[in-house]
C-alpha positions as CSV (number, residue, x, y, z in Angstrom):
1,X,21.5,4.0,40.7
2,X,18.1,5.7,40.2
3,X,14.8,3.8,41.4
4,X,11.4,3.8,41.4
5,X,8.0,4.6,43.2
6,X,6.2,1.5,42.9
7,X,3.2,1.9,45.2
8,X,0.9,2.9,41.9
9,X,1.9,-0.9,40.4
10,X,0.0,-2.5,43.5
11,X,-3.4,-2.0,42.4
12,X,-1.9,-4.2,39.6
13,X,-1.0,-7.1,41.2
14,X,-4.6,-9.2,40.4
15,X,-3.8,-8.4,37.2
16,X,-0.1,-10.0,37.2
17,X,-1.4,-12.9,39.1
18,X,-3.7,-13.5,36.0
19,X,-1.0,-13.0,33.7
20,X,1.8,-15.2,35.4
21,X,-1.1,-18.0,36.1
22,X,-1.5,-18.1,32.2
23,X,2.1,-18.2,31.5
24,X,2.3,-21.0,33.8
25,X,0.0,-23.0,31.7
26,X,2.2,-22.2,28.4
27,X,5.4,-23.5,30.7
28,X,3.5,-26.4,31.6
29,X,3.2,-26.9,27.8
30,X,6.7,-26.7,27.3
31,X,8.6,-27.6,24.7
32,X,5.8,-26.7,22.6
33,X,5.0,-28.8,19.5
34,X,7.1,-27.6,16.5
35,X,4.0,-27.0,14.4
36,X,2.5,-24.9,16.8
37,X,5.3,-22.7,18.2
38,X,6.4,-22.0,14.4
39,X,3.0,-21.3,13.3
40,X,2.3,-18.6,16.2
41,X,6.0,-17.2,16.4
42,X,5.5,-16.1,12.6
43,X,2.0,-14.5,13.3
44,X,3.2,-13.0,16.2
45,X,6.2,-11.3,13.7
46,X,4.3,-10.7,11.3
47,X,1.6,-8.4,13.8
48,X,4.7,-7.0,15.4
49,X,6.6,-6.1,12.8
50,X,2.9,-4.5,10.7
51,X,2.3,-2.7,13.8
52,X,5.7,-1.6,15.4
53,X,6.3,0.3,11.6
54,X,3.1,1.7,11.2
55,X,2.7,3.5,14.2
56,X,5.7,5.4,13.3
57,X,4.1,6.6,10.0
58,X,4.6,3.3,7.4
59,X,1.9,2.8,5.4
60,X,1.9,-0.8,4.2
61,X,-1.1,-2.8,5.7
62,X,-0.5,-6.3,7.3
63,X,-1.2,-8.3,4.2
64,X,1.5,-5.8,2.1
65,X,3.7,-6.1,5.0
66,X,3.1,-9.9,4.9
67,X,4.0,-10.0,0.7
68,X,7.2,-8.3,1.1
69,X,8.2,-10.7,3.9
70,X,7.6,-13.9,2.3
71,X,7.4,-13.0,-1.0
72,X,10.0,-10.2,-1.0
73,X,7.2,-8.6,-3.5
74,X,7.2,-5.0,-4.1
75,X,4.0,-2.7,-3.3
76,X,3.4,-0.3,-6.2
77,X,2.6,3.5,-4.9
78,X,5.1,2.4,-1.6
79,X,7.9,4.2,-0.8
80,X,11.7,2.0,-0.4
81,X,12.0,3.2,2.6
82,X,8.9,1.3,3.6
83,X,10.0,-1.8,2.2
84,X,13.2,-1.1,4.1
85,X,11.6,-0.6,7.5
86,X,9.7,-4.3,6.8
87,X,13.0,-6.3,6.0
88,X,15.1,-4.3,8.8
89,X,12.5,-5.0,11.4
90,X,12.7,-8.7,10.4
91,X,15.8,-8.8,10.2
92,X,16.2,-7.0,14.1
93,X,13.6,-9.8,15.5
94,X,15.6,-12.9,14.0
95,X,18.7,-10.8,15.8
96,X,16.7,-10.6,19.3
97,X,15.6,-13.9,19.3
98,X,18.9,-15.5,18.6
99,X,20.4,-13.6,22.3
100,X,17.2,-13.8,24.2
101,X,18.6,-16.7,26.0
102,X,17.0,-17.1,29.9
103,X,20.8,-15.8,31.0
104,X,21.0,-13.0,28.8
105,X,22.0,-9.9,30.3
106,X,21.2,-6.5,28.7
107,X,23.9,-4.7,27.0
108,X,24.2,-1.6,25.4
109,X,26.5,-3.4,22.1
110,X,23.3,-5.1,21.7
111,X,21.2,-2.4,21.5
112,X,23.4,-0.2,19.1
113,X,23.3,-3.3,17.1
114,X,19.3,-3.4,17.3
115,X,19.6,0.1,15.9
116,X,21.3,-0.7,13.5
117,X,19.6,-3.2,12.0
118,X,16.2,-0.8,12.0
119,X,17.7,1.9,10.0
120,X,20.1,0.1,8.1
121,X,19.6,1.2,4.2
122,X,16.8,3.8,6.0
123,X,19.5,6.5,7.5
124,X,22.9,5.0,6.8
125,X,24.4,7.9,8.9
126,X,22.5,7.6,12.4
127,X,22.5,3.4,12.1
128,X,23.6,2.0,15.4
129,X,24.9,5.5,16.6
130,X,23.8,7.7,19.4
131,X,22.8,11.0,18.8
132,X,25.1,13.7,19.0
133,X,22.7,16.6,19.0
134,X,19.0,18.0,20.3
135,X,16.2,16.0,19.5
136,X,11.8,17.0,20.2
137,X,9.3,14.7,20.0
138,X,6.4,16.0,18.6
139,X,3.1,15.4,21.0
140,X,5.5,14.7,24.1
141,X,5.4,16.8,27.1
142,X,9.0,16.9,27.6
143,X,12.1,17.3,26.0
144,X,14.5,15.0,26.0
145,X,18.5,15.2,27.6
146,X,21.1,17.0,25.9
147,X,23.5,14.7,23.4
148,X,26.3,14.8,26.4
149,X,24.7,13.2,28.7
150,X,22.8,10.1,26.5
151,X,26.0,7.4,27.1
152,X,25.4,7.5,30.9
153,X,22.1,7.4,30.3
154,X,22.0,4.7,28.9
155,X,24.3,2.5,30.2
156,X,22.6,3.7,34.1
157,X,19.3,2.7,32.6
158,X,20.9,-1.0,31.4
159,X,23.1,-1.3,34.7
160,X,18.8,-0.6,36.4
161,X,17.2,-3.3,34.0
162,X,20.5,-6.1,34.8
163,X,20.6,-5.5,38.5
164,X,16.4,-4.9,39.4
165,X,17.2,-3.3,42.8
166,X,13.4,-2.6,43.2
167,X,12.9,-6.0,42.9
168,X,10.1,-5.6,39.8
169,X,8.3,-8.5,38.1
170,X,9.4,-8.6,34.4
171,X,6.8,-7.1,32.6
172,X,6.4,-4.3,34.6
173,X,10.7,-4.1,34.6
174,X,10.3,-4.1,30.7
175,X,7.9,-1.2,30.8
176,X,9.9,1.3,33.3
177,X,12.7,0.4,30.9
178,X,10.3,1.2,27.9
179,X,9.5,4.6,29.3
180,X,12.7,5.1,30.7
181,X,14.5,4.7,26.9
182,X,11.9,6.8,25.0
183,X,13.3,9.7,27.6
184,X,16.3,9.3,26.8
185,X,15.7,9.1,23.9
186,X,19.6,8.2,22.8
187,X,18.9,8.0,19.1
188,X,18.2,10.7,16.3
189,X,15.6,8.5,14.5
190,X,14.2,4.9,15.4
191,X,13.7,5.1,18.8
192,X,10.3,3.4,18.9
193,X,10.6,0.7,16.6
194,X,14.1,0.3,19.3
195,X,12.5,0.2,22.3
196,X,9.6,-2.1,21.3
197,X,12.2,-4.7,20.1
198,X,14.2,-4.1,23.7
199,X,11.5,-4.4,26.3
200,X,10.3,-7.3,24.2
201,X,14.0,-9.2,24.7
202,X,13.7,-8.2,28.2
203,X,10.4,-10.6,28.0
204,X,10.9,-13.3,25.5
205,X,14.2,-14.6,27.8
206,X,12.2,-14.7,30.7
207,X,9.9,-17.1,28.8
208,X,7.1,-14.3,27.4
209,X,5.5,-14.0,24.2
210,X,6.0,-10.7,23.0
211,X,3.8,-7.5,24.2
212,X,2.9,-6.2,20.9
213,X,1.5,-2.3,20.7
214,X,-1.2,-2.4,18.6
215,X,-1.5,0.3,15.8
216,X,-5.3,0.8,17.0
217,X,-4.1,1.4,20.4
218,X,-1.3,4.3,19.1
219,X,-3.0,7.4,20.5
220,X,-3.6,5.5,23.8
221,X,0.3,4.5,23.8
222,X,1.4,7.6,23.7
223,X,-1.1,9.2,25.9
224,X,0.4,6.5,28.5
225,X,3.9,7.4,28.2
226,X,3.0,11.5,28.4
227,X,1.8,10.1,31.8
228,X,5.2,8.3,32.7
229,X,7.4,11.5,32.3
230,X,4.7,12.7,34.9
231,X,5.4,9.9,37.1
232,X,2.2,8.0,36.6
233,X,3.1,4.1,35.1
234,X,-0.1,2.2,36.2
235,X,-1.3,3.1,32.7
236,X,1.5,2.1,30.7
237,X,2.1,-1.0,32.6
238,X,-2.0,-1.9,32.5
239,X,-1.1,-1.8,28.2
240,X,1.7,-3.9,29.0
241,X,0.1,-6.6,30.8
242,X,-2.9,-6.7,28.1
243,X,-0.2,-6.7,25.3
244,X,1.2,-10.3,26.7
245,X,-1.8,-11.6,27.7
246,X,-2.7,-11.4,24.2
247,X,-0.1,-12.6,22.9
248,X,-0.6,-15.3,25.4
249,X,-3.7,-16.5,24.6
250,X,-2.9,-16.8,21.4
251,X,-0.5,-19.5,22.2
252,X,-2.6,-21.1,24.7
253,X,-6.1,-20.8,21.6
254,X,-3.3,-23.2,19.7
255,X,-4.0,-25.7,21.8
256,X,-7.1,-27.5,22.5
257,X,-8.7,-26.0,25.1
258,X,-12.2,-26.3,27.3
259,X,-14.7,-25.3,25.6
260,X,-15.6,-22.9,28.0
261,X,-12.6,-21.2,28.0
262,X,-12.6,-20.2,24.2
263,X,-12.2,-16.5,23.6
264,X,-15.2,-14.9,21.9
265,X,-16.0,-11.0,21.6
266,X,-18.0,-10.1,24.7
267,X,-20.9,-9.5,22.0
268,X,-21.6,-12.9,22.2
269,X,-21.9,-12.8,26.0
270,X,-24.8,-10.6,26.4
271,X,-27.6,-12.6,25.9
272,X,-26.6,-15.4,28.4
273,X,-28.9,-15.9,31.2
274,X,-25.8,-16.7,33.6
275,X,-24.3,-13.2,33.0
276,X,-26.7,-10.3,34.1
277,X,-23.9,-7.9,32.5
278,X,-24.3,-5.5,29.5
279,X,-22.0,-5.2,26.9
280,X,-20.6,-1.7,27.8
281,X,-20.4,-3.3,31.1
282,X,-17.8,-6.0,30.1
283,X,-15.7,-4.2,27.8
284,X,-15.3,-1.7,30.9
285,X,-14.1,-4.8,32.7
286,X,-11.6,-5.3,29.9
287,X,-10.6,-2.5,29.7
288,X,-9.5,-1.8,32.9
289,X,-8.1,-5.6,33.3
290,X,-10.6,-6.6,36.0
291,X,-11.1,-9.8,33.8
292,X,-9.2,-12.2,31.8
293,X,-9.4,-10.5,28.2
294,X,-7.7,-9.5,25.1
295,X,-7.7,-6.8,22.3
296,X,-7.9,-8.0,18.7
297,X,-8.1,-4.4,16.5
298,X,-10.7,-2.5,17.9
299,X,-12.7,-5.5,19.5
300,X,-12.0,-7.1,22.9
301,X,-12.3,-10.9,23.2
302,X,-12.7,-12.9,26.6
303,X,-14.3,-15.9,27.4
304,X,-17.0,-17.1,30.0
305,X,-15.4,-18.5,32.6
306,X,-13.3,-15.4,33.2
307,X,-16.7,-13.2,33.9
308,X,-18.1,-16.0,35.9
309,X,-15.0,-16.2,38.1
310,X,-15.0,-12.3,38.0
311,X,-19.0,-12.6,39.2
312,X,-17.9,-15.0,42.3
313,X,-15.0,-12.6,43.5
């Protein structure tokens, strides 16, 4: 069984410890109030599901998206395809999250059936089939495996995610399996919207909120995964870990929480006399996941505590 070089997710580790030391606090929460855990799970859907689709090209924004869902409404000048994509992808995540049990075991029958729940009514012929011919990705720097050899593909890279023999933590086992599918690439159309439901199971059974790509963050995403096929994971994983920390926080913003651990853009940091950081300053630190922080659209929120404990270290 292939593994991997894992030396580059080192330099990651503070940022895991951060991330598992939050997730923590959510267990200790655990089970969460009914109001709250419905309440987030459906935002959370609704952002996956708006964002999963429209970085592959759909057009309806998150309040459309929103409308079809719970109105089942129809958006004049949108295509049926792009209402299909919004009920199929709904329809996929109810799937995932009845197996994402803290025993479940990857399987490829699961993952055809993921596939075909995305294209279902979308491309009736390639639903929940593997693709029996070439395929390019435009942008990518590779090309993925002839048709032939996708099966063993496939089921080597779920026999990897089932037995762990490099021993990874989850999130970064969910993104060498992210990268690792989008390779292989084993279908002739909804690939991405596949793999983003996948890696998430991989999570959610482990106990994680989802790590949802954000459309904003589209050219960055695949500028991360041109750098996997190269080897190079540290970014992909970095997106990762800021994707569930997100998602995280949002949870643990349901709750009542210390006042000086609210999340506010770092705008609102700049002017206070125990921070002697600029603004560029912080969102570097973001960026780079130096402190705790999240990305809502094109803004980045953290709170004060986590540049004051970033200050002390």
């Amino acid at each position: 069984m292939k593994t991997y070089d894992i030396k580059e997710f080192e330099v990651l580790q503070p940022n895991l410890e951060r991330l598992n030391a939050k997730k923590i606090l959510l267990d200790n929460k655990r089970p969460l109030p009914y109001s709250i855990l419905t309440k987030v799970k459906e935002q959370l859907s609704l952002e996956w599901t708006y964002n999963s689709n429209s970085i592959e090209g759909n057009t309806l924004n998150e309040h459309e998206t929103q409308m079809v869902l719970l109105e089942g409404s129809t958006v004049k000048g949108k295509s049926l395809r792009e209402h299909f994509e919004v009920y199929n992808h709904d329809k996929a995540l109810k799937f995932l999250y009845q197996i994402a049990k803290p025993d479940y075991l990857l399987d490829t029958k699961d993952i055809l059936s993921i596939h075909e729940l995305v294209l279902r009514s979308v491309e009736d012929d390639y639903a929940g089939r593997l693709r029996t011919g070439a395929v390019r990705i435009v942008g990518a720097n590779f090309i993925p495996p002839a048709a032939h050899k996708v099966s063993e593909m496939l089921d080597e890279l779920v026999d990897y995610v089932n037995q762990n023999p490099d021993y990874l933590d989850d999130v970064l086992l969910s993104t060498i399996f992210h990268h690792r599918f989008v390779y292989i690439h084993p279908f002739s159309d909804g690939n991405g919207r596949t793999v983003r439901l996948i890696m998430n199971l991989l999570l959610i059974r482990k106990g994680y909120p989802p790590a949802i790509i954000l459309k904003a963050d589209r050219k960055k995403y695949y500028e991360a995964l041109n750098l996997a096929n190269n080897g190079k994971y540290q970014k992909l994983a970095l997106m990762m870990i800021q994707a569930v920390d997100r998602s995280l926080t949002i949870y643990l913003n349901s709750f009542d929480m210390e006042k000086n651990d609210d999340y506010q853009p770092i705008s609102s940091f700049v002017n206070e006399p125990e921070i002697p950081y600029s603004q560029e300053y912080i969102s570097l630190l973001s960026r780079r996941g130096k402190i705790d922080a999240y990305k809502e659209g094109k803004d980045w929120f953290t709170s004060k505590n986590a540049i004051l404990k970033y200050m002390k270290r």
